[in-house]
N, C-alpha and C positions, 0 to 999 in steps of 0.2 A: 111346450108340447112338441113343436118342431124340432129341436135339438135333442128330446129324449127318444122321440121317431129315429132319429139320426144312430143319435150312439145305441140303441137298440139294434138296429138293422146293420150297423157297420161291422161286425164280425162276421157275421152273413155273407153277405158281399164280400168281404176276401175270401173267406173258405172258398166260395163261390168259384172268385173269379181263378184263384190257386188249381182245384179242380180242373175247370175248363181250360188253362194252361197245361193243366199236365197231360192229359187226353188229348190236346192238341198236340202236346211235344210227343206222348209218345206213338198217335199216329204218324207223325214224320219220322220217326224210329224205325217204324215198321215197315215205310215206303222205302227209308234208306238201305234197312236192311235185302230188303225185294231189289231194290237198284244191285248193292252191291252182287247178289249172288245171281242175276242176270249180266253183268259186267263178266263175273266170274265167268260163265257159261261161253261166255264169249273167246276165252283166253285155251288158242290151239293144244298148246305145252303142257300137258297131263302133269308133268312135274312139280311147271310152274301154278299151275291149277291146285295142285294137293299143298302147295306149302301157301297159296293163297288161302286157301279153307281152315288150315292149319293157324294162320293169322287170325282168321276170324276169330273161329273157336279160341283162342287165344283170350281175345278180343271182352268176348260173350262170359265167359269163364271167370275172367280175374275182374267185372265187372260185376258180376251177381255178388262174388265174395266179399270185395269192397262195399259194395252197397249194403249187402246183408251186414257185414258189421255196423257200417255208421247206423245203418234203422236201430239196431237192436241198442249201440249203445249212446247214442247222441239225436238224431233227427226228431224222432217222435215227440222227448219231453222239450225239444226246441220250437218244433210245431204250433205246440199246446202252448210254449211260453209269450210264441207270435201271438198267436189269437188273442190270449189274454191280455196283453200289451204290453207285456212287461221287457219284451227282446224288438229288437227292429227289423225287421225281414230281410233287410242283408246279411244280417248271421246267416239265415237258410241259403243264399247266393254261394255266401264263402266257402258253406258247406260243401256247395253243389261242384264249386271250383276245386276245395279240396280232395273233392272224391274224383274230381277229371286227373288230379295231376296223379292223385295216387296210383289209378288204373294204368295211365301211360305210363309211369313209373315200372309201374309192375309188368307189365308185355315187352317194355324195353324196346330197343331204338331199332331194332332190325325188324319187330314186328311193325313200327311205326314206319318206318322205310319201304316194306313191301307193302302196304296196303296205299301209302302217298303215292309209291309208283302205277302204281297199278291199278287202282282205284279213285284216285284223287286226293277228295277233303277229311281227311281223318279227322280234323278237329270237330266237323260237322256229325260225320258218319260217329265219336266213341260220346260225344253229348247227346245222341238222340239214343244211344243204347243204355247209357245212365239213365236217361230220364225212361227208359219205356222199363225197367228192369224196376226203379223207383216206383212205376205207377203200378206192375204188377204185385209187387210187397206190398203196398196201401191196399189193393184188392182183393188182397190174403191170395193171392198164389202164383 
């Protein structure tokens, strides 16, 4: 009875806890985001200001595109395949890893350089926009 309780409620509890990570990451998304364009604010150089913004948008841009493809052609039926048991949930990791390098890939080394300068942790700052761009597609919008 115990172990049928178990494996009954155990897909639950990751859906669960999946959720509550991803609302967490992508509140930190959204602080990072807030940090960055307060940072922004900061910076005298109108020039260097517009090609920082420039980076972002950049940034925001070639990450919705990325992520909108993998949703549409891979994430969801891997999702499903998690729950069901049939994949290991580091497929969805790799995933999440493939879609970081893709984006960096795609904005290329000089957007990466002015936001490291100028900003700090890009690593930090283009995984909380993956992940906050990922929780708004599960949300439908």
């Amino acid at each position: 009875m115990k172990e049928q309780l178990i494996t009954a409620v155990s897909p639950q509890l990751l859906e669960l806890s999946v959720a509550v990570f991803t609302f967490l990451c992508a509140v930190v998304g959204h602080k990072g985001a807030t940090h960055l364009k307060q940072q922004t604010a900061k910076v005298k150089n109108e020039e260097l200001r517009q090609v920082i913004w420039d980076a972002i948008d950049r940034v925001d841009e070639a990450a919705e595109k990325v992520i909108g493809k993998i949703e549409q052609t891979t994430a969801g039926p891997l999702r499903e395949a998690v729950k069901a048991g049939s994949v290991d949930r580091e497929e969805l990791l790799r995933l999440g890893r493939k879609a970081y390098w893709e984006v960096r890939e795609t904005v290329g080394s000089e957007v990466v350089n002015v936001l490291e300068r100028n900003m700090g942790d890009f690593e930090n700052y283009l995984t909380s926009t993956i992940e906050n761009k990922v929780l708004r597609l599960k949300a439908g919008g």
